[in-house]
N, C-alpha and C positions, 0 to 999 in steps of 0.2 A: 639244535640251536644255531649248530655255524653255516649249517644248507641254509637256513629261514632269513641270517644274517644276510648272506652272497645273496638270496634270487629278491628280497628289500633292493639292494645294494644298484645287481642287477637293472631293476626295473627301473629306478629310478636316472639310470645311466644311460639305459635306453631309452629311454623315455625322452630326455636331453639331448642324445642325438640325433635324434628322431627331427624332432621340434628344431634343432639348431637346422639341418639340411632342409628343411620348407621353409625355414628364413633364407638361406643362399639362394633359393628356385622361386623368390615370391618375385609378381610381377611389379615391373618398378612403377608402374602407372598407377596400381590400384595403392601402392605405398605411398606414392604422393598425394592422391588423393587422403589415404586414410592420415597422414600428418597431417595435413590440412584440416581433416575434422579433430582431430585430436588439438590443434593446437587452438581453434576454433572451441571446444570444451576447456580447455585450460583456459583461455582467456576470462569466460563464461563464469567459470568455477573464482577464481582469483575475483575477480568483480564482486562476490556476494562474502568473502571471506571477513567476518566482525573487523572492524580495527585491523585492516592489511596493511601493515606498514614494515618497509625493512630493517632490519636490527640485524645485530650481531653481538657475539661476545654472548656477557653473563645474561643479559634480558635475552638476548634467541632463546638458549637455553631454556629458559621461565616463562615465556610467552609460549614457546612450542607444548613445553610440560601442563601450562595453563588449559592448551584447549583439549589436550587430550584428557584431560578429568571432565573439562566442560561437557565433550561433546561422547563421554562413555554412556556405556548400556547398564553399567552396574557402578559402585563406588569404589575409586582407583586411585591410585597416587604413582606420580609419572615421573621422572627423571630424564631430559632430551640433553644430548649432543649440540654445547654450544656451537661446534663448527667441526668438521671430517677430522674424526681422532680425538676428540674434545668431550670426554664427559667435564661434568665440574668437579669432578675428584681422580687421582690419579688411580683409585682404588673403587671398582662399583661397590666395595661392601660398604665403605666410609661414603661414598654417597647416597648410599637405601638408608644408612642408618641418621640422616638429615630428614624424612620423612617421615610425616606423624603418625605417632606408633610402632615406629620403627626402631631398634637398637643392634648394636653389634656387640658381640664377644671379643676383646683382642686375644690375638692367638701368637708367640714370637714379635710382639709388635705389631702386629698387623690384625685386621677386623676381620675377622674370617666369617663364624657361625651369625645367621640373622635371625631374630626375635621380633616378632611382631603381636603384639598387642596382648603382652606380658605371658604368652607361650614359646617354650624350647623351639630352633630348628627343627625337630621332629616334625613337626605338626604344620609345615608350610614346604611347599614343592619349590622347586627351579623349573621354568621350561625354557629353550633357546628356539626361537620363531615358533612359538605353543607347541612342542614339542620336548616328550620329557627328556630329562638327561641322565644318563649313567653316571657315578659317584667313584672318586676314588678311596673313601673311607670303609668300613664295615656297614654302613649307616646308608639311609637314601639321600642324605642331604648333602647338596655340592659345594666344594670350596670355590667361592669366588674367585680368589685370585688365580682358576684355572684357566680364566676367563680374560684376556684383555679387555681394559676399557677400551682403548683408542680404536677397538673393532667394532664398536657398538654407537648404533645410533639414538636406542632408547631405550629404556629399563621402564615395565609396569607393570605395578602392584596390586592385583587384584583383592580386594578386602571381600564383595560377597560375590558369590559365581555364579554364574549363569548354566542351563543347560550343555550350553554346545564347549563351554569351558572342559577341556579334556585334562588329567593327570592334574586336578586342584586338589590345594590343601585344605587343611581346617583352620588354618589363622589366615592364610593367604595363599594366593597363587604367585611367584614372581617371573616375568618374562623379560628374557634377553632379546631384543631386536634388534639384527645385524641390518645393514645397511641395503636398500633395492634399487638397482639402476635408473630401472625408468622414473623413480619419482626426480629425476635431476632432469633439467633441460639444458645442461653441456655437459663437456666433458671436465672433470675435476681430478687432478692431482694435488696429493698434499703430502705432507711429511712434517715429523716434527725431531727433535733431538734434546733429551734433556741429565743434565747431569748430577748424579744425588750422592749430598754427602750426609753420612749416617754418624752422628758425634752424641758417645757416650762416656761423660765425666774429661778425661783430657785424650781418649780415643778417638779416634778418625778412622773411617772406611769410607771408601770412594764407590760408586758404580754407575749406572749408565741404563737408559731406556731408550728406545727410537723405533719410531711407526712411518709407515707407508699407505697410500693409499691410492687406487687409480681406479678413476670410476667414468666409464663412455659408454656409448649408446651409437648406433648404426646411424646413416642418415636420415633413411625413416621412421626414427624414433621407437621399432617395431624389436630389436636386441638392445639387451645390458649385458655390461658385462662388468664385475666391482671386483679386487683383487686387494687386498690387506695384508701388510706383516705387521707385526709388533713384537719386539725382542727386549728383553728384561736381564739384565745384568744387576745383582742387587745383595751386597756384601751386608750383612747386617748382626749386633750383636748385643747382648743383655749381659747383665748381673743379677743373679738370684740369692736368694735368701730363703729356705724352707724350715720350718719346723715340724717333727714327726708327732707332737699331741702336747698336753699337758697333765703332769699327777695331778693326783686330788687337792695337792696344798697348793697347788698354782705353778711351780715347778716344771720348767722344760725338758722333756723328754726327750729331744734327744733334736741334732741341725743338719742340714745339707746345705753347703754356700756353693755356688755354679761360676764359673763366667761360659759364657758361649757367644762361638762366630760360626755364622752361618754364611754360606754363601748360597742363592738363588739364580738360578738362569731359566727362562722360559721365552718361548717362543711360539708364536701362535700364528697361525694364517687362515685369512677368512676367504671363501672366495664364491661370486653367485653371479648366475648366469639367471635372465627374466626374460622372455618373449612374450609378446603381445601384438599377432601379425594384423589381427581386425578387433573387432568386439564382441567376439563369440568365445576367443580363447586367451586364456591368460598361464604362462605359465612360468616357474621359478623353481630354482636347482641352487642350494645351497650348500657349502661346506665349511668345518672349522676343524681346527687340526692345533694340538699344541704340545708341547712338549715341556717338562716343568722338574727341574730337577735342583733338589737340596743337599747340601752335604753340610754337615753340623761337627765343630771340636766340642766337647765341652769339659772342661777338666775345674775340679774342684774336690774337695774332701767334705765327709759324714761324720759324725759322733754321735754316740748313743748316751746319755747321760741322769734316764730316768731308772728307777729300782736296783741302783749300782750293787751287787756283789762281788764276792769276789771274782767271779768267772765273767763279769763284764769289761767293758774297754777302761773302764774307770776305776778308782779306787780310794780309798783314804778319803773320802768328803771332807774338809775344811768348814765352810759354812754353806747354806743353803737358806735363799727367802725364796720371795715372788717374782725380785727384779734384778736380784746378781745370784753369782754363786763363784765361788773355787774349789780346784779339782787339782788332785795330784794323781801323778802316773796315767795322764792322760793318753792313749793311743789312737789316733783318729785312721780312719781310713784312707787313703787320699784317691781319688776317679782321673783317669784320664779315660772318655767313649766319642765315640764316632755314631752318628746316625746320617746313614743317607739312603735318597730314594730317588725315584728314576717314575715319571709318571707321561703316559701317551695316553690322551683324548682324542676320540676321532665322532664327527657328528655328520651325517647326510642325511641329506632332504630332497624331498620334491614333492611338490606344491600344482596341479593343476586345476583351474576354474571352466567351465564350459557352460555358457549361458545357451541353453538349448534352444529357448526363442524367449516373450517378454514377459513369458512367469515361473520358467522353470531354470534353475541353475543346478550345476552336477560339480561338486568339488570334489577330487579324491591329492591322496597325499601317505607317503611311503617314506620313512625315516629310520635309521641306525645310526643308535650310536654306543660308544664301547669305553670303556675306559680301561686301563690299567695300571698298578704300581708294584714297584719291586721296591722293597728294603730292606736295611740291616743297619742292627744295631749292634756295633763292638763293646764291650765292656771290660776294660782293663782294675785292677785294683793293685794297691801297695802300700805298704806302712811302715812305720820303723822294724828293724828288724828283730826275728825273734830274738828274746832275751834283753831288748835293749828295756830298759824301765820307763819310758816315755819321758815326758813333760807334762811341767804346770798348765793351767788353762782356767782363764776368769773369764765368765759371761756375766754380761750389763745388758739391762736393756736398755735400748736406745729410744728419743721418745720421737723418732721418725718413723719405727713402726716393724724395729728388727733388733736383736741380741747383737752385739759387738761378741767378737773369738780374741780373746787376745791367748795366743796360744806363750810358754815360754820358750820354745825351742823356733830357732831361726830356721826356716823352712827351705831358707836360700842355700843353702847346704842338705846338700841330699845325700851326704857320706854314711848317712844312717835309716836310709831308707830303699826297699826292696822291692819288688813284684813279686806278691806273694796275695796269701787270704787273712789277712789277719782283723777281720771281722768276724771268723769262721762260717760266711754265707754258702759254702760250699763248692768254690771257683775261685782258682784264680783270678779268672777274667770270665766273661759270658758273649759266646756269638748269636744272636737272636735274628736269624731271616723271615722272612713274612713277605708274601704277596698279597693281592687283591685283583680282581677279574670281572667287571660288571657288564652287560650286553644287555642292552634294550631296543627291542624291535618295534615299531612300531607301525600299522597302515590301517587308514580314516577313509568312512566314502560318505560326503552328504550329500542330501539333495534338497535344494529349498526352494519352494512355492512363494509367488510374488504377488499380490492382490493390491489392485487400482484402487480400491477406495475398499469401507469399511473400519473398524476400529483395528485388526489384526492387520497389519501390511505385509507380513510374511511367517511362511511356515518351514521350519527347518527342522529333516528328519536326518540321523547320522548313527553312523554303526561305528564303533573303533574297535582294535585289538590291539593289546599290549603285552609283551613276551618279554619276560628280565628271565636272567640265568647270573645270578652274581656267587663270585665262590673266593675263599678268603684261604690262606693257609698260615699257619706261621709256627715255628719250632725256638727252640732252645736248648744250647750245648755248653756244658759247663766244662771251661777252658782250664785245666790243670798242670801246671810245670810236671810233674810227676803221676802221681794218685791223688786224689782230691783228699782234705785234709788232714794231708801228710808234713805239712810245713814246711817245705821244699821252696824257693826263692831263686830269684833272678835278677842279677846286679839293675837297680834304678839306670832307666837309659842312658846312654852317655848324648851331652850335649842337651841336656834338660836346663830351660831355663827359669827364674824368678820372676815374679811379677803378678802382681793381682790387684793390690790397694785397696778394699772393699771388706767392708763390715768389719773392720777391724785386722784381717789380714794382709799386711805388707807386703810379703811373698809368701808363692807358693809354686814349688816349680813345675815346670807342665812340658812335655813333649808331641810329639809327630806319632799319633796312635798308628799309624803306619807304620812304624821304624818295630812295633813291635813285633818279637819273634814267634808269630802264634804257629808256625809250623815244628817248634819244640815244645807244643801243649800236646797234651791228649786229652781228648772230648771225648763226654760223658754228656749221654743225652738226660735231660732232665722230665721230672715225670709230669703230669698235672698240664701239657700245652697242649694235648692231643686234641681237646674238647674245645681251643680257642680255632679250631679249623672246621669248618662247615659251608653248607652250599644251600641256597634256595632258588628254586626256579617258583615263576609267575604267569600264568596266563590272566590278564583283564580283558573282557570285552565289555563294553559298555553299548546299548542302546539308548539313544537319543530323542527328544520329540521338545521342539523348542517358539514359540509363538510371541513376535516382536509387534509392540503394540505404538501404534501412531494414533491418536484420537482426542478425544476431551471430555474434562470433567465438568458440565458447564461452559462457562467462556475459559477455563485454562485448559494450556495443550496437555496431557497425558503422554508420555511414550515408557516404552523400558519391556518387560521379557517375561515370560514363567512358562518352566515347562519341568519336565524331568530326566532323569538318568537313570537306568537300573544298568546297577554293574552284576556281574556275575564272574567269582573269583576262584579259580584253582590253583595251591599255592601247596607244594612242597619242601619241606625241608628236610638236608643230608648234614649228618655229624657223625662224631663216633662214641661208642658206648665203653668206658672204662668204669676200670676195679683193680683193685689194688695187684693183682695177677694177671691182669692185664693192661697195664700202662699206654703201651699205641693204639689198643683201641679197636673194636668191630667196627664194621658201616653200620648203619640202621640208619631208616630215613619213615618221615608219615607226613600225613599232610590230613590237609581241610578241603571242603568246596561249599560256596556261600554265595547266596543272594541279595543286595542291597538296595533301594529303593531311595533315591535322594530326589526330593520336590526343590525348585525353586523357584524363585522370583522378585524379580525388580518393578519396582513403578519409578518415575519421574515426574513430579510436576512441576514444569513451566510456571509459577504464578508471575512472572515477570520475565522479558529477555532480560535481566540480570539477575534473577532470582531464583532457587531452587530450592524445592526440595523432593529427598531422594528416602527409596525405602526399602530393605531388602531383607525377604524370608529366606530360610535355604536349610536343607537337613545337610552336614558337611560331614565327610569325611577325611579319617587321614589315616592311611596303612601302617600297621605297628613296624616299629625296628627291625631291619633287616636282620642283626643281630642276636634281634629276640627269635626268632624265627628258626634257630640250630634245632634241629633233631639229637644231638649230640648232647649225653649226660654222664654224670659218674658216681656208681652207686657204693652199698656195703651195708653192713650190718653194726650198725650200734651195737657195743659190747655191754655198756650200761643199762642201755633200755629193749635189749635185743627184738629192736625194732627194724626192717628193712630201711635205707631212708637213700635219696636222693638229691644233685641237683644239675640243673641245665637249661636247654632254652624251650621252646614249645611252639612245634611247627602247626598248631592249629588254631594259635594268636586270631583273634578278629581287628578287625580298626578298632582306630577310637573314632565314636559319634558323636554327634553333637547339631543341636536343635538353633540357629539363631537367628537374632533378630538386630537390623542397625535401620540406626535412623542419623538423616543427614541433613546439614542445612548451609544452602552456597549463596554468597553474594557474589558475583563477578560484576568485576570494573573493564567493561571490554575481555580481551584475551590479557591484559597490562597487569590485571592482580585479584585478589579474590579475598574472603575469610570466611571460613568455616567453620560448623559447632556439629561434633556427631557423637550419639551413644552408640556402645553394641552390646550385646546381651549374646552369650554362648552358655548353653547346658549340655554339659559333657551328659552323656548317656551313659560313657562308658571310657574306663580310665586303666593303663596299662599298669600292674606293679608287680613285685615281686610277693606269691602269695606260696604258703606250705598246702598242700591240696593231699590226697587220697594218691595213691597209687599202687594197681597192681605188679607185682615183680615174678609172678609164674614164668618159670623156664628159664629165668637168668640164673648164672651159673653164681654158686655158693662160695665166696671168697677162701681161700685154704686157712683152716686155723679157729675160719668162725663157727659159732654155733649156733644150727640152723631155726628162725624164729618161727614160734608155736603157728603165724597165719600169713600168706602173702600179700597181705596187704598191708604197707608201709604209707611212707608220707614224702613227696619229691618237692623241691624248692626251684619255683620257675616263675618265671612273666607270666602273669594270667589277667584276662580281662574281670575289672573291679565296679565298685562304686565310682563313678565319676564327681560332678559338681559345676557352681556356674562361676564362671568367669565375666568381668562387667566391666566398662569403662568410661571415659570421656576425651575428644581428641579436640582440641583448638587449636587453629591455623590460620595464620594469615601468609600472605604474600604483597605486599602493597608498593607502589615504588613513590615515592614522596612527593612527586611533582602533580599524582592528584588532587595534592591540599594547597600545595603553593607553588608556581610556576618556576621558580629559582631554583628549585632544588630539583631540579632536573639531573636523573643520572645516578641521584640517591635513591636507596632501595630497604627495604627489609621483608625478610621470610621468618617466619618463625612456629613455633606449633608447642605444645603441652597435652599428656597426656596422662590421666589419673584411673588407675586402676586397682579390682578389688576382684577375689576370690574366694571360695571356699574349697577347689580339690585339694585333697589330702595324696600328694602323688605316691606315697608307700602305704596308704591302705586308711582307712575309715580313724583305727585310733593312731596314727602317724602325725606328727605335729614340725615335721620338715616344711620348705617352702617350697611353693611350687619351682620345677627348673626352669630359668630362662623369665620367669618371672619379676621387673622391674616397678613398683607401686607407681615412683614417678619417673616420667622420663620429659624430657624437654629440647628444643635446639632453638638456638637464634641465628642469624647471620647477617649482616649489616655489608652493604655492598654499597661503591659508585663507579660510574662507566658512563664516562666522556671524551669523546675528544681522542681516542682511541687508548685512553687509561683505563682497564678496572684493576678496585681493590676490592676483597672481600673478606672478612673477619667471622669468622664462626666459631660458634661452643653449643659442645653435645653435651647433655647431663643423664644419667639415670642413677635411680637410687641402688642400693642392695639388691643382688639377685645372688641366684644357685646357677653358677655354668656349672661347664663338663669340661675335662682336660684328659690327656692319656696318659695314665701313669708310669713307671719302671716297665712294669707286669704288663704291658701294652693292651690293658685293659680302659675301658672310661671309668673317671672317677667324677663327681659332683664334690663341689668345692662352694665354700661363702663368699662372694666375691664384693670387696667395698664400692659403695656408692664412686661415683667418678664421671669427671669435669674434664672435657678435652678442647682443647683449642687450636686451630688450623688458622693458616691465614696465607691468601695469594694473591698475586700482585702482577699485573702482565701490561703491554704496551702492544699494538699493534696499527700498523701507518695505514692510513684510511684510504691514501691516495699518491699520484706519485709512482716515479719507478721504483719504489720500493714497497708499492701497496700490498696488502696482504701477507706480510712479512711480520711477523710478532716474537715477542720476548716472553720469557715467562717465568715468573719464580714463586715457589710456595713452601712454607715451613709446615710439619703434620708436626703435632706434639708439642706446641712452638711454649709450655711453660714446663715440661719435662715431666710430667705426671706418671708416677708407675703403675703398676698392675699391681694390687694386694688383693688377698683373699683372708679368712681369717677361720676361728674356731668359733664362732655363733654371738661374738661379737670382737669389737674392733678392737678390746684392753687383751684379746690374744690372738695375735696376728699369725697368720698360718705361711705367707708366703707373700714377699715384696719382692720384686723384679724391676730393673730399671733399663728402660730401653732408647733412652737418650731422644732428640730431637731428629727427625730426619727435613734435609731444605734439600728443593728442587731447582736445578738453573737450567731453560731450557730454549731451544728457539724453532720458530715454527714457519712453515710459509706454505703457499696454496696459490693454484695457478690452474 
């Protein structure tokens, strides 16, 4: 994998030198001549462009996004770059999720995982300049905010794919597009500076972002050259409230209260080099590099409060309903942990086109990219010390949507409290490392046919191959002052202070998980993480055959695509094989190899230059979890049913398929606004869950103790491909800006979009009555804008109802959780001088969160709330200028 990485790497670096030294040696004659036609075609080009008029600000943005849906091969939703460094959200994930059909998961405050058209992240790709990207999770799906916006010029949403569309999802395809030199005809510097303060309840954190940009071109217009930074300084912090379940009388089982500071830094640099000496050759070298590292306190205390015995933390019940309770000889746990991570993205490209003469063109194109993360998670514990009798402690519920703690013991005073296990989880404290290592290779060669007339105006043939090798590791060491539950203690740190205020806790003291002494622990590795460590490599090649259609149906124009893909897949997966005598584990690895056949196509009909309508078939796939894909399980012998039995991941997973169909329909007002009305219809073929199957166990070794069963054939608990089911929906959009009704209202605007959706998959199996993940029934946005006079303001709210995310729990495993319906509001407000020695100089300020709305999840409905987090408002101040 790392030869295949370098001679990618290689080639494409040569390949840039190459091409950079025939631009230093081009003749200046034939360069002036060729500016001259070039700019001669630009003018040409600009003259026929709908509604050419200059703008800036929030309509650049919406006008630029307008035509590239207009003027797509398939049905797309776009997001432009109101100006160098400018998306319209400080955040791409918070601006995909303004797009119809589109929603975000918050993740720490922030929108991380996307959902489109009421399916999981699973089931929709990332590409960065159509090219896939390596991941820094277990998972294929990439964290946005890996990603600077202020390095990107567009973000597009493919909804149905086309043939030559490489690395597409089953809900969508999304593509990062970083910025190209030559499409500027000057040289452009820009930069912007903005400062964020993050205020939770009477908290303040302060941090800081700032972007660079410098983008020129040689005199003959024939080299680019674009250079990017953007740096991310970003303190940020919540309060949590969890609940561990509810008894059958309604009765709370047991709480976790949090508070956590995070701090964020990243740093990303774009950088691309474009040559284009004549009209035969076109070429482009791209790079993205960043750097993205977290470090998290979080300190808070647990109690367990369900099925009290004597041997629980609790004792003596007093009374007990639905919506209070008192407790005596309370013992709570109290957490002080650390998690931090350390994450390097590195992405290269190279891009060249060669038009061989007036009907044949040759594109080929060579990319890596890599990701990696290191982390660790500390985990300190402490409690009153042994023999001390505890304290009272009243739980109410609150009707904001979380239990008040009112504990009796003043917690400001920690003269009675130890580092020790007095949970008896088995640790003191717990050190959890974990890495993640994802490489994907990638090189494309097409060739496409040009035809002068006819209904077909071109044929495009393409091979790709795609190489991932992603491998995950992670352990766990149970941190003991002495021998693990030996009850052996450790004076409470000195210089621990008070302070919490939230859900009922006043104080609670908390220190510098640093200052802790973990080199007077002894570690004890613990058993059961061997099997969270696994590897899969990937070979995809994909053959191509693609047919773009210009013609008519009648008097209306026709244009749009169909052709197909057949992938061919070899995919291996490595893990390790435990039992109870052997805890670290064998290697053992297996795999699959499969053939896939995906038709599709597009039509377009023109029935109006303002009118559309659009149609798209497509058989889609989307590659199961990388996750799922471990070869790595752990077996044994039922002593009651002396049955072999099993469970793990399953390296010979298929995608999930899926057959659909959309239908679209566009008014455009110019490039200036639009509204649309679209269905789409998906039938899964085939749907991933966790199923008990058949399994032989010949030759595995016989655990010491057991006794061995009458036949080898047992039953293993894995992912396996199931029944699937259809997924349906509807998407309304407009974009309109008001001065096409009445002249006056120039500079007023509205976007907005609705989308209703409806299912049948059962994502844990046929009789499973879960919801599907990532699935939202309704989801909606509005946004209400004006921009004049070099003012904009714009005011938005995201809506979606109930869905099932996914979060990581303790166990750094993924959990699905109920997550309540939820209303967010942004709103941003900027100034920029139109003219003057101070032109192009702007201001800029926006609040995210601006009515303070938390994150809840709950137990299957809202009257038992699982988990309320408040993440405070965050406001941006910031100022920008361009020259």
């Amino acid at each position: 994998m790392l030869n295949l990485k370098r001679n990618v790497l290689s080639m494409a670096l040569a390949s840039a030198v190459a091409m950079m030294a025939q631009a230093a040696w081009a003749d200046a004659g034939m360069a002036a001549q060729q500016q001259a036609e070039d700019e001669e075609a630009a003018d040409k080009e600009d003259a026929e462009k709908l509604d050419a008029i200059e703008v800036v600000g929030i309509r650049a943005g919406i006008e630029s996004a307008i035509e590239t849906k207009q003027i797509a091969d398939s049905i797309v939703e776009a997001i432009s770059a109101e100006d160098i460094g400018k998306l319209p959200d400080v955040s791409i994930a918070d601006a995909l999720a303004r797009l119809p059909g589109v929603t975000s998961q918050r993740d720490r405050g922030r929108s991380t995982e996307i959902n489109v058209r009421g399916l999981s992240g699973d089931f929709a790709t990332a590409t960065l300049n159509g090219r896939e990207q390596a991941s820094m999770g277990t998972n294929r799906g990439v964290e946005f905010d890996q990603y600077a916006s202020e390095t990107m010029r567009q973000v597009v949403v493919y909804k149905t794919p086309t043939a030559s569309l490489i690395g597409q999802g089953l809900s969508a395809t999304i593509d990062l597009q970083t910025v190209r030199p030559l499409d500027f005809d000057d040289r452009v510097i820009a930069g912007n500076y903005r400062r964020d303060q993050y205020k939770l309840e009477d908290s303040k954190l302060y941090g800081e972002r700032a972007s660079f940009a410098y983008i020129d071109q040689n005199q003959a217009k024939t080299l680019g050259f674009a250079l990017g930074y953007a740096y991310l300084n970003s303190p940020q912090q919540s309060n949590s409230w969890r609940a561990w379940g509810y008894e059958p009388n309604g009765q709370l089982g047991g709480v976790t209260i949090q508070g956590r500071t995070t701090d964020l830094v990243r740093k990303g640099i774009t950088a691309a080099m474009e040559y284009q000496p004549n009209d035969s050759h076109r070429g482009a070298l791209d790079v993205y590099y960043s750097t993205f590292d977290s470090d998290t306190i979080q300190r808070g205390l647990e109690i367990g409060l369900g099925n009290c015995t004597e041997n629980c933390y609790l004792a003596d019940l007093v009374s007990r309903n639905g919506t209070s309770s008192t407790y005596r000889n309370a013992r709570p746990v109290l957490r002080t942990d650390q998690y931090a991570s350390e994450d390097t993205l590195l992405s290269v490209g190279w891009n060249h086109e060669y038009r061989v003469n007036d009907n044949w063109r040759l594109t080929t194109d060579l990319s890596t990219s890599r990701a990696d993360r290191d982390g660790r998670n500390f985990e300190s514990n402490a409690g009153f010390a042994p023999g001390f009798a505890g304290t009272t402690l009243g739980v109410a519920l609150n009707p904001g949507g979380w239990y008040d703690m009112d504990f009796g013991y003043d917690f400001a005073d920690a003269s009675q409290l130890r580092l020790w296990d007095p949970g008896g989880w088995g640790g003191d404290g717990f050190d959890k490392p974990y890495a993640v290592e994802d490489t994907i290779n990638q090189a494309r060669v097409e060739l496409e046919q040009l035809f002068n007339d006819g209904a077909i105006s071109s044929i495009k043939y393409g091979l790709n191959h795609t190489s991932r090798d992603k491998d995950r590791f992670a352990s766990e060491d149970a941190l003991c002052i002495q021998a693990c539950g030996d009850r052996a203690t450790l004076p409470y740190p000195s210089g621990a202070s008070p302070g919490f205020g939230f859900f009922g806790l006043p104080n609670l003291p908390s220190f510098d998980p640093n200052g802790v002494p973990y080199n007077r622990f002894s570690r004890f590795a613990q058993n059961g993480f061997a099997r969270k460590n696994f590897g899969v490599e990937e070979d995809i090649t994909t053959l191509y055959a693609q047919a773009n259609l210009d013609s008519a149906w009648g008097s209306v124009p026709v244009r749009g695509n169909f052709g197909v893909q057949v992938q061919r897949a070899d995919q291996e997966g490595f893990g390790l094989r435990t039992f109870a005598d052997n805890a670290a584990g064998d290697p053992v690895s297996d795999g699959d190899s499969y053939t896939e056949i995906l038709p599709s196509g597009n039509l377009i009909f023109d029935i109006t230059e303002e009118q559309k309508i659009r149609l798209g078939l497509a058989r889609q796939l989307a590659r199961p979890r990388i996750d799922d894909m471990s070869a790595g399980f752990g077996f044994g012998i039922n002593q009651a049913t002396q049955r072999w039995e099993a469970g793990g991941g399953n390296p010979k997973l298929r995608p999930w398929i899926a057959n659909a169909l959309d239908v679209s329909y566009e008014r455009y007002f110019g490039n200036k606004g639009y509204v649309s009305a679209a269905w789409f219809f998906k039938d899964l073929k085939s749907y991933v869950y966790n199923q008990v199957q058949a399994f032989d166990f010949t030759g595995l070794p016989v655990p010491s103790g057991a006794q061995v069963p009458s036949t080898n054939i047992g039953t293993i608990s894995s992912p396996a491909n199931g029944e699937g089911g259809l997924i349906a929906g509807i998407e309304l959009a407009v974009s309109v800006p008001f001065d096409l009704f009445w002249e006056p209202l120039e500079g007023f605007g509205l976007q907005g979009h609705y989308t209703d959706t409806r299912t049948s998959i059962k994502p844990n199996g046929p009789e499973s009555s879960e919801p599907l993940p990532g699935f939202s029934k309704y989801t909606s946005n509005v946004t209400l804008y004006w921009e004049r006079f070099g003012w904009g303001i714009r005011a938005s709210r995201r809506h979606r109802s109930e869905f099932v995310g996914e979060i990581q729990n303790v166990f750094l495993d993924r959990e699905r959780v109920l997550v309540n319906r939820e209303a967010i509001v942004d709103l941003q407000v900027n100034y920029t001088f139109m003219d003057g020695p101070l032109k192009d100089l702007g201001f800029f300020f926006q609040v995210n969160n601006l009515r303070d709305k938390p994150f809840r999840t709950n137990f299957g409905s809202e009257e038992r709330p699982r988990e309320y987090v408040e993440y405070g408002r965050n406001a941006l101040l910031g100022v920008s200028y361009k020259f």
